[in-house]
Each structure stands twice: as structure tokens, then as C-alpha cells.
C-alpha positions in Angstrom: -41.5 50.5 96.0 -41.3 53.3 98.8 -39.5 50.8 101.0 -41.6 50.8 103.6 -44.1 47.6 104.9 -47.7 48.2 103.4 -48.8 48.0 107.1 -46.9 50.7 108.2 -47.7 52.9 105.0 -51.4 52.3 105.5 -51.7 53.4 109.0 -49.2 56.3 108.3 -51.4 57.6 105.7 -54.7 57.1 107.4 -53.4 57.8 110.5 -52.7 61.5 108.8 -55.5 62.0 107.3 -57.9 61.5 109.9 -55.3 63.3 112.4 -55.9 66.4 109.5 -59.5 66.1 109.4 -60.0 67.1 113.2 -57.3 69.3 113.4 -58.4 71.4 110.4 -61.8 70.6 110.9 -61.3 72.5 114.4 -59.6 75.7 112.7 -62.9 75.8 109.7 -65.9 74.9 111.4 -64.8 75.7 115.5 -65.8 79.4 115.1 -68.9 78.7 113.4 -69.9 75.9 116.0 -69.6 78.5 118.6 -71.6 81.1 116.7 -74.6 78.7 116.0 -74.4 76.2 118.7 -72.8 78.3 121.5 -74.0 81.8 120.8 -70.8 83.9 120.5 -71.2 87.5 118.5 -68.0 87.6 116.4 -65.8 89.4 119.1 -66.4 86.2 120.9 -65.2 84.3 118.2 -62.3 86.0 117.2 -61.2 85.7 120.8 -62.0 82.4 121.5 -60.3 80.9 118.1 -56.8 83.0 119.2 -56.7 81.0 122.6 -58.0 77.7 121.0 -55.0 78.2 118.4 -52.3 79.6 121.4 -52.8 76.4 122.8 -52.5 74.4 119.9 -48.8 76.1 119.6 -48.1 75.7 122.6 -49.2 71.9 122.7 -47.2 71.2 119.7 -44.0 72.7 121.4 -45.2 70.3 124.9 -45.2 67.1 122.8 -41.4 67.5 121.1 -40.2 68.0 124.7 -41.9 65.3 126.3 -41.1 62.8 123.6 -37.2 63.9 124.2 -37.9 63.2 127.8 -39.0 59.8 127.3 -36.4 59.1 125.1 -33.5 60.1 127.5 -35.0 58.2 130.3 -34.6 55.2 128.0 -38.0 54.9 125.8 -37.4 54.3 122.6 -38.0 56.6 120.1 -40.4 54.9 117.8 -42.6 53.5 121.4 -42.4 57.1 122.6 -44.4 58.4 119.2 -46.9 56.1 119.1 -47.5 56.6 123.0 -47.7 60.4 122.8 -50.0 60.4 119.6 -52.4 57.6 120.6 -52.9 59.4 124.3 -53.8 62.5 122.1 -56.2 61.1 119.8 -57.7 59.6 122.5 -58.4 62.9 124.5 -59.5 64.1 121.3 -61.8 61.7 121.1 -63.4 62.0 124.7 -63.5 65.5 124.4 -65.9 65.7 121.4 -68.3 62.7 123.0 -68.0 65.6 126.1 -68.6 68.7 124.4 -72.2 68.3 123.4 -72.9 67.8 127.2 -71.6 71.1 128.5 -74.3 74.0 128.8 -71.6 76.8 129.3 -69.8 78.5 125.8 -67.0 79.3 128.3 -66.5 75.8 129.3 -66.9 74.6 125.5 -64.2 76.7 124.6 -61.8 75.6 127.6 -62.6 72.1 126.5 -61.6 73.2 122.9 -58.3 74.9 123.7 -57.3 71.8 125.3 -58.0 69.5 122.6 -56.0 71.9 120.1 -53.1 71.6 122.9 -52.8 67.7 122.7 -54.1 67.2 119.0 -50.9 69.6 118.2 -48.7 66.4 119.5 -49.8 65.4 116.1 -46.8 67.4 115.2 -44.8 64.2 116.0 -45.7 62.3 112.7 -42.8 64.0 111.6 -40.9 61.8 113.5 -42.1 58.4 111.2 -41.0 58.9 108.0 -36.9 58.8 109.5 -38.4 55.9 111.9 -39.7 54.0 108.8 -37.7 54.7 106.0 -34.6 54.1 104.3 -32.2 57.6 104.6 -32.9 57.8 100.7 -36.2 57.5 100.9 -37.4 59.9 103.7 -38.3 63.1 102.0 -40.5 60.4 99.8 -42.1 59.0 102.4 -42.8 62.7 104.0 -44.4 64.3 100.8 -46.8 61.1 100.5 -47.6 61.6 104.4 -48.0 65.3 104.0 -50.5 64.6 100.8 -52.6 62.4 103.2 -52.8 65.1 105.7 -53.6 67.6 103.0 -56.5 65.9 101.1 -58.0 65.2 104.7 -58.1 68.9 105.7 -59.3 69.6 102.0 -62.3 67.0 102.7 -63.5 68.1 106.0 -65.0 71.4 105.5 -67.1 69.5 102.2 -67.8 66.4 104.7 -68.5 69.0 107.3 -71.2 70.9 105.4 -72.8 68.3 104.0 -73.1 66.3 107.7 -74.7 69.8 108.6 -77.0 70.2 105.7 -78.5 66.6 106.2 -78.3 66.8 110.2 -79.3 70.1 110.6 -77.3 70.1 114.1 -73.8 69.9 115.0 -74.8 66.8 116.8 -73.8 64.3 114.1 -70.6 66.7 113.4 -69.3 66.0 117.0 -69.4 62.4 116.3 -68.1 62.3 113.2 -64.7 63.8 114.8 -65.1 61.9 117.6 -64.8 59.1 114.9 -61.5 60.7 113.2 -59.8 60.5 116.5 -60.8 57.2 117.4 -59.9 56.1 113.5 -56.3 58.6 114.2 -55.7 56.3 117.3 -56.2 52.7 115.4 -54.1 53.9 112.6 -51.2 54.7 114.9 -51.0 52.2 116.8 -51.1 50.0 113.4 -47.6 51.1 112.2 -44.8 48.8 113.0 -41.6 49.8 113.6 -40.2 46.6 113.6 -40.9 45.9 109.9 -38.5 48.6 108.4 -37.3 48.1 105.1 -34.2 49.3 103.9 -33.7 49.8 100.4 
């Protein structure tokens, strides 16, 4: 076995993968959303993709320190994940229900930047495979993660195009992320860290 609860495993894995369909599905269909449904020419773009991606960076940088923070004032390590990434997913999630609702690109874009700064925080799923696993067993348990992630942001552009083709709108394409994030959330908040197996 991987030595690791099937609980934990499951939400790990799905918890990944949908956190890789949003994220990815930001960077591969963003700049076309804001050509087709927001009306940027391709300067526009290219602009507005650098700042959305900046603060992605910079968010990913935001959530390592804040997690270190909580844990020196006494959280635990494993409590201080879960917190950090569920409070992501779930901006994520109320931002795409709010982006369809905003009438200016500029203010689309803002709202974008910031979801790429807290989805970033997703960087901290890095943090489960040591949390979850026995020391022999964590590079394991990273690669079968990382695969997860992977074969989401493979699937997204494909689920993307095809929600577009059918919908004919980005409509549907909002909710489907808006979905991701809410299934992201679940999924995290479903591993246990008090089920660790060693061996």
C-alpha cells in the first residue's frame, strides 16, 4: 500500500486535481475569455495575463508565510493547510459566481489577478504528502499527487472547449470552475490528519 488512509488519498488526489483544473484553466482559456467576452485586442491580453500571473507569484510566496505565521503562533501545521487552502478555494469559488456580473474588462481583470493570488496558496499541498506519509514514502505520495494535478490541467482546456462548443458562451465555463473550487474546497477539508499511517 502507499501507507496512507484511502480517505486522505482520495481527497488529496481530487483535491489536486480540481485545484489544477482552475489554476490551469485560468493560464489557457483567461486570455481568450477576455478577448471574446471582455473585448481586449491582444496588447490587452498580453498585459492583462502578466499581472494576473504576478499576482499568482506573489500569492504563492503570501501563503508559505502566512502558514509559518500560524504555525509559530501555535496552529498546527496540518490545521493551518487545510485552513489556508479551503479560504482560497472558496474565494475562488465566489469570484467566478462574481465575474459574469461585472460590466467593466478592467474590473474583470482585477477580480482575476486576485483569484490567481489566493488560488497560488494552492502551493501548500506540498505540505501533505510529509503531513500524511511515512518518511519513506513521501516522494511516493508526491509523484501520485503531482500526477493528479497534471492529468487535471491536461483535461481542462479539452473540458473547456467542449463546454464552449455546446454552450456557445463562457457562461457555463464560469460555473464549471466555480464547481472545481467548490469540489477543491470539499476535497481538502476531507483529508485527515489524524489517520496517518506509518509504514
Amino acid at each position: 500500500g502507499l501507507g496512507i488512509a484511502a480517505r486522505s488519498l482520495s481527497g488529496l488526489l481530487i483535491g489536486r486535481a480540481s485545484w489544477a483544473m482552475v489554476y490551469f484553466g485560468l493560464l489557457t482559456w483567461g486570455p481568450s475569455y477576455l478577448a471574446q467576452a471582455r473585448g481586449f485586442d491582444i496588447k490587452g491580453i498580453g498585459a492583462a495575463t502578466f499581472v494576473i500571473f504576478v499576482c499568482g507569484a506573489l500569492g504563492s510566496l503570501t501563503g508559505g508565510f502566512l502558514c509559518d505565521g500560524l504555525i509559530r503562533k501555535g496552529v498546527s501545521r496540518g490545521v493551518a493547510v487545510k485552513s489556508l487552502l479551503a479560504f482560497s478555494g472558496l474565494v475562488a469559488l465566489g469570484a467566478f459566481l462574481l465575474l459574469p456580473t461585472l460590466s467593466d474588462p478592467f474590473a474583470a481583470v482585477a477580480l482575476l489577478a486576485m483569484t490567481a493570488f489566493f488560488l497560488m496558496w494552492g502551493s501548500l499541498y506540498w505540505s501533505f504528502p510529509a503531513l500524511l506519509a511515512a518518511p519513506a514514502r513521501v516522494g511516493l505520495i508526491g509523484g501520485v499527487m503531482n500526477m493528479a494535478g497534471s492529468t487535471g490541467g491536461i483535461a481542462v482546456p479539452i473540458l473547456v472547449g467542449v463546454i464552449l462548443q455546446m454552450s456557445g458562451g463562457f457562461a457555463p465555463v464560469l460555473g464549471f470552475f466555480a464547481v472545481c473550487s467548490a469540489i477543491f474546497v470539499l476535497a481538502t477539508l476531507f483529508i485527515s490528519l489524524d489517520e496517518v499511517r506509518h509504514g
